[in-house]
C-alpha positions as CSV (number, residue, x, y, z in Angstrom):
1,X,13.5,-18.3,1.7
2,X,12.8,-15.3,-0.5
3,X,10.1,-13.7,-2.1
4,X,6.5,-12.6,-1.3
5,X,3.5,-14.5,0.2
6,X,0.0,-11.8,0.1
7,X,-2.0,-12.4,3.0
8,X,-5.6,-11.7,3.7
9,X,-5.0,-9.7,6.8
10,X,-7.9,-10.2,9.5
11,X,-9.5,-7.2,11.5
12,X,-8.2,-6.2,15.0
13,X,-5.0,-6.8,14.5
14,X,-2.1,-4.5,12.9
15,X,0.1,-5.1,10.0
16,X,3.2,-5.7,12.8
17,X,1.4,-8.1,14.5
18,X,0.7,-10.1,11.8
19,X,4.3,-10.0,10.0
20,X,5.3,-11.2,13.7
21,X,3.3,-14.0,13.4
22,X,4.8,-14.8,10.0
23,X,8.2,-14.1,11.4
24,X,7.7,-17.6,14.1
25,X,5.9,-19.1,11.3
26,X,8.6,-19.3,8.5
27,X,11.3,-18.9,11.3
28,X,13.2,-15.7,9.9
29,X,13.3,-11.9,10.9
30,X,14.3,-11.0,7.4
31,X,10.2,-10.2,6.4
32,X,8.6,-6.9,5.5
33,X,5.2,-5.5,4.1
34,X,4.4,-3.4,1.7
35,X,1.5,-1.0,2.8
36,X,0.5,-0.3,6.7
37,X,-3.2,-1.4,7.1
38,X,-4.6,0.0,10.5
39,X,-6.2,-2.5,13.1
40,X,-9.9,-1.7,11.5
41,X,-9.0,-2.6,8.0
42,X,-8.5,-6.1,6.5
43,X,-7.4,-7.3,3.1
44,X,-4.6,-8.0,0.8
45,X,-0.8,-7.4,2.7
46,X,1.7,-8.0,0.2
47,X,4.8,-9.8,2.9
48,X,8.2,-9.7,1.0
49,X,11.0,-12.5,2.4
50,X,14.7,-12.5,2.1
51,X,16.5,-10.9,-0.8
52,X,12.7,-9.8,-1.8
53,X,13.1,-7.1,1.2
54,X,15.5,-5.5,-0.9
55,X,12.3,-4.7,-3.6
56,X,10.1,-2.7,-1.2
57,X,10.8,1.0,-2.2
58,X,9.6,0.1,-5.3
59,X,6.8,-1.9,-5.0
60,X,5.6,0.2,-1.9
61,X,4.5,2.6,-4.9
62,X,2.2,0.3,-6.3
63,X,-1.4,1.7,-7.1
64,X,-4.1,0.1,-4.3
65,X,-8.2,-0.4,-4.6
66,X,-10.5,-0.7,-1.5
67,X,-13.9,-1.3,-0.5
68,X,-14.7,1.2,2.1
69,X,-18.1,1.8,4.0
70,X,-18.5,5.1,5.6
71,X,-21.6,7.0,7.9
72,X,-21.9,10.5,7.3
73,X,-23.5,13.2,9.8
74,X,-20.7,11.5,12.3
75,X,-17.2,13.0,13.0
76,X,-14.5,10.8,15.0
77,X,-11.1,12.1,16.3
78,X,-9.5,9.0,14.0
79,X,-11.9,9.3,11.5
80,X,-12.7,5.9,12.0
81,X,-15.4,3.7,13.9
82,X,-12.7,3.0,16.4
83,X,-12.4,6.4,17.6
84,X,-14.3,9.0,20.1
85,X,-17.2,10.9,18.5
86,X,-16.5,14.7,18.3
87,X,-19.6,15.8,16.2
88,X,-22.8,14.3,15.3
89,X,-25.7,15.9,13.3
90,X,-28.8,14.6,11.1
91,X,-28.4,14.3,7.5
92,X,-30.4,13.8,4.9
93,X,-28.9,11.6,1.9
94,X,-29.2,12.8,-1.7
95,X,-28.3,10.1,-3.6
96,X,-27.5,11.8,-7.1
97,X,-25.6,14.7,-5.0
98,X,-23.9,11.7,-3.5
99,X,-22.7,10.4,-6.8
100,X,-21.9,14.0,-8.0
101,X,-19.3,14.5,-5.0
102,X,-17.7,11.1,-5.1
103,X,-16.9,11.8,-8.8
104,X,-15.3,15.4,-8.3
105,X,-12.9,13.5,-6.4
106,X,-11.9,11.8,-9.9
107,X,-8.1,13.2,-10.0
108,X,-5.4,15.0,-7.9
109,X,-5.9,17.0,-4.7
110,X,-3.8,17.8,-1.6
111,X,-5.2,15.3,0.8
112,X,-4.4,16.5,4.7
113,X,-2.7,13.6,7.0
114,X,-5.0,12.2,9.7
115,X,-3.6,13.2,13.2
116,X,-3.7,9.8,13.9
117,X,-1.2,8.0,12.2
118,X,2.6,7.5,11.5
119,X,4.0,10.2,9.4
120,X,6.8,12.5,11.4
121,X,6.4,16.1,12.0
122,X,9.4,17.5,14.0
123,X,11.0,14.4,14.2
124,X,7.6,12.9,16.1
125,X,4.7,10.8,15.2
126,X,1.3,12.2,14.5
127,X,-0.4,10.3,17.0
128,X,1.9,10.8,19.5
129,X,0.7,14.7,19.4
130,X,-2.6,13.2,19.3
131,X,-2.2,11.3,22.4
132,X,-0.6,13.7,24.2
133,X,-3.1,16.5,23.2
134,X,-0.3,18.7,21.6
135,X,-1.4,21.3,18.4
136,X,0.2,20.2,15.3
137,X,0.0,21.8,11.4
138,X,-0.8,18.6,9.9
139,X,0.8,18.2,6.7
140,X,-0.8,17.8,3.0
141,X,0.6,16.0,0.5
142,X,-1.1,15.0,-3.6
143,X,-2.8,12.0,-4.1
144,X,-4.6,10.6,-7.3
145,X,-8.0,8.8,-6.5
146,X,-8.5,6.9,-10.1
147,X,-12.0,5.9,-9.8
148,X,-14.8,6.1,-7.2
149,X,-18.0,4.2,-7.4
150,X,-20.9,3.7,-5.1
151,X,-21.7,0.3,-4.5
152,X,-23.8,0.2,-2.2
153,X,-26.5,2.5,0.1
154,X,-27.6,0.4,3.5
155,X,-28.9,1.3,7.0
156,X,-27.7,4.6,6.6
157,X,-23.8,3.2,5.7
158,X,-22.9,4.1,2.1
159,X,-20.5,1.5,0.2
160,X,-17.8,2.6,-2.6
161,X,-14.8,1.0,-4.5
162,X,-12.0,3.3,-4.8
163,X,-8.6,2.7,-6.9
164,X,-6.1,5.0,-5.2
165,X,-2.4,5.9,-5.8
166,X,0.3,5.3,-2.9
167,X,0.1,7.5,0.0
168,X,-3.6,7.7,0.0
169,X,-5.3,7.8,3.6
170,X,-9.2,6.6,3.0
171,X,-9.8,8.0,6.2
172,X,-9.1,11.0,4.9
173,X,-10.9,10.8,1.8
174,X,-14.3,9.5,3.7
175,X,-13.5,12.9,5.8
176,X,-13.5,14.9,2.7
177,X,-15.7,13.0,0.9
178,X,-18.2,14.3,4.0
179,X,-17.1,18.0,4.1
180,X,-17.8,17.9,0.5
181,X,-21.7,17.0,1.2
182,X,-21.6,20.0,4.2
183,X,-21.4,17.4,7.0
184,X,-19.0,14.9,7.9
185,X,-17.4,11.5,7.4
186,X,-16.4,8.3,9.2
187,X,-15.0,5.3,8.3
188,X,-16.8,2.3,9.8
189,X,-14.7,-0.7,7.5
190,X,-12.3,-1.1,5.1
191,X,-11.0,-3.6,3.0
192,X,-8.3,-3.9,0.6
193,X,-8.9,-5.7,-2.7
194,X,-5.7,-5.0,-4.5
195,X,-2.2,-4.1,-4.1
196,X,-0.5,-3.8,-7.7
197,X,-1.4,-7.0,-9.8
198,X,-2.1,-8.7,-6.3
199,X,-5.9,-9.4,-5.3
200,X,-7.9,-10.6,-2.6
201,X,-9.2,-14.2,-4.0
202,X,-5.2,-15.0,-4.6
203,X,-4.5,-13.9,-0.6
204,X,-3.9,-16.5,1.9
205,X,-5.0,-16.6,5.7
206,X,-2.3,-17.2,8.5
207,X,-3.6,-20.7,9.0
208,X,-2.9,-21.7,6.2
209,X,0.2,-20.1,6.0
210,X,1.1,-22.1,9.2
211,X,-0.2,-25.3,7.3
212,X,2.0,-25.1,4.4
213,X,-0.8,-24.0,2.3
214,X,0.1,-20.7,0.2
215,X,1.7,-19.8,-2.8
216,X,5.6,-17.6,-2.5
217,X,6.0,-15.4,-5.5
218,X,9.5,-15.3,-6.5
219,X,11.3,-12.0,-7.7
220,X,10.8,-12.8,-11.3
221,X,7.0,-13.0,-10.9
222,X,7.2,-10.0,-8.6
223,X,9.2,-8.0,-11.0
224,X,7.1,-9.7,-14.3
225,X,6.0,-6.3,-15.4
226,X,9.6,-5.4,-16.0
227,X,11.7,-6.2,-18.9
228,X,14.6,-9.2,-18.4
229,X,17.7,-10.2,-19.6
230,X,19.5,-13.0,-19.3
231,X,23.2,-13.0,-19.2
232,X,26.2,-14.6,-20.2
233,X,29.5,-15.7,-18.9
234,X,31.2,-12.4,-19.1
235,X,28.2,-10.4,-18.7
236,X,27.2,-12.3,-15.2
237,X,31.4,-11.3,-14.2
238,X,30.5,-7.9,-14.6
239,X,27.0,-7.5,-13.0
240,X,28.8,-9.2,-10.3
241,X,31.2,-6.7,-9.4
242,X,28.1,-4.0,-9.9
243,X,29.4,-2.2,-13.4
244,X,27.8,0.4,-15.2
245,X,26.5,-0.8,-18.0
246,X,25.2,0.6,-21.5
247,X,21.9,0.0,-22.0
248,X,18.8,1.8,-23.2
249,X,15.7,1.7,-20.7
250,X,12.8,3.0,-19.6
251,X,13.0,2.1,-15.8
252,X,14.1,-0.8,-14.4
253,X,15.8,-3.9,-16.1
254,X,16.0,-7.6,-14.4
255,X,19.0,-9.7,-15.0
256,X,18.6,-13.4,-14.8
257,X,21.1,-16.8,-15.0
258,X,19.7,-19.7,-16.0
259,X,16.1,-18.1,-15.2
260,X,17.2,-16.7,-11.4
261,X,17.3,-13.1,-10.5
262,X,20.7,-11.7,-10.4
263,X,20.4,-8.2,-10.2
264,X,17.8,-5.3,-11.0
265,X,19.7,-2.4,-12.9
266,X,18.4,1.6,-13.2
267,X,19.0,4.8,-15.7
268,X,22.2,6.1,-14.2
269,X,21.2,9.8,-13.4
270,X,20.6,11.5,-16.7
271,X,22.6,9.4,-18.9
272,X,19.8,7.3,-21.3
273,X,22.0,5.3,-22.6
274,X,24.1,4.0,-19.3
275,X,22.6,1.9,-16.1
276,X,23.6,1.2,-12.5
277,X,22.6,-1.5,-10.0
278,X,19.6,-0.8,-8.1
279,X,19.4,-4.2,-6.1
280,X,21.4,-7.0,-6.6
281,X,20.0,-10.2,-5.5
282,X,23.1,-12.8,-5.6
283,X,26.3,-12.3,-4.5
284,X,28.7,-15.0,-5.7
């Protein structure tokens, strides 16, 4: 099997456990995701299968859009609901200030890595300096939040839609979002609508899943956003033995035989007029 099925991932359980699940489902190993949802969150998990592995440095930069609801006046160590409350104080909402702040964030900024997750430092895990109650520099990195609007303002839980380039740790942004407004930020849910052209209403649950009930995008429609060739006798003889090719691209091209992926070809280095194999899909 090969391609990608998007699942609607459920809360309390991590991205792992649910590609395991998937793994005794569909009865193969060869599965990854594209995106790490924590525990908390739910929403749209883009599993690739097979040869489709092979695509997830690229499609792991695909842009992403949430719904997040968030408290402010409360500080947890994983800036999350799930995690022990370090400060808490009284604030008063101002809903127009509100608005102002979520739009400044309109843009680039360095965002700081939440102690509590994966990313290495030293060769070792955030969270296991976290656990372990070891002082850490936590690094910064740029992200782009493309658009931020308030939904919703309930029970003292504020609501917004965010669309949010790779990398992006809402957690993070609630946190900022909150030191912004003088006080701070929590994330109390999360849910992710979109990943790339795939939404929520096309994501399917792990029941059905195990009942044969979902849809498996092949590489073509994975890769539809990219231009395609298809090839002939002697071109197929040399994609097959991985030849530099001239071409004139912007990014990727997709090479098809009678309508199946063959191979995905690249710029080669600074050359615009050759191209190399970036994945090749069939090996004949």
């Amino acid at each position: 099997m090969t391609g990608a099925i998007v699942l609607n991932k459920p809360e309390g359980m991590t991205s792992r456990d649910l590609v395991n699940k998937l793994n005794r489902i569909l009865e193969t190993k060869e599965i990854g995701h594209i995106g790490t949802l924590d525990p908390m969150a739910t929403g749209v998990m883009v599993c690739l299968i097979g040869r489709a592995t092979k695509l997830t440095n690229l499609l792991v930069n695909h842009d992403k859009e949430y719904l997040a609801t968030f408290k402010l006046g409360i500080l947890t160590d994983t800036l999350d609901r799930t995690g022990n409350i370090l400060k808490e104080e009284k604030f008063n909402l101002d809903e127009e200030k509100l608005i102002k702040v979520l739009n400044s964030f309109i843009g680039s900024y360095e965002q700081e890595v939440p102690i509590y997750s994966s990313v290495k430092v030293d060769g070792k895990k955030l969270y296991e300096y976290a656990r372990r109650e070891e002082k850490v520099i936590l690094p910064k990195k740029e992200v782009t939040i493309y658009s931020l609007e308030l939904l919703d303002i309930k029970d003292s839980e504020i609501t917004i839609k965010t669309k949010v380039s790779k990398g992006t740790y809402i957690r993070s942004l609630i946190r900022d979002i909150g030191e912004a407004l003088n006080t701070y930020g929590t994330l109390t849910a999360l849910e992710r609508t979109l990943v790339g052209n795939f939404k929520i209403e096309n994501a399917c649950t792990i029941d059905e899943v195990l009942n044969n009930n979902y849809h498996l995008y092949s590489i073509c429609e994975l890769l539809k956003d990219y231009p395609k060739e298809e090839v002939d006798p002697e071109m197929l003889y040399k994609i097959r033995n991985g030849q530099i090719l001239e071409r004139q691209i912007d990014d990727y091209l997709l090479f098809t035989s009678n309508g199946k992926e063959i191979a995905l070809y690249e710029k080669y280095g600074k050359d615009e007029a050759k191209i190399k194999p970036s994945v090749m899909f069939y090996i004949f």
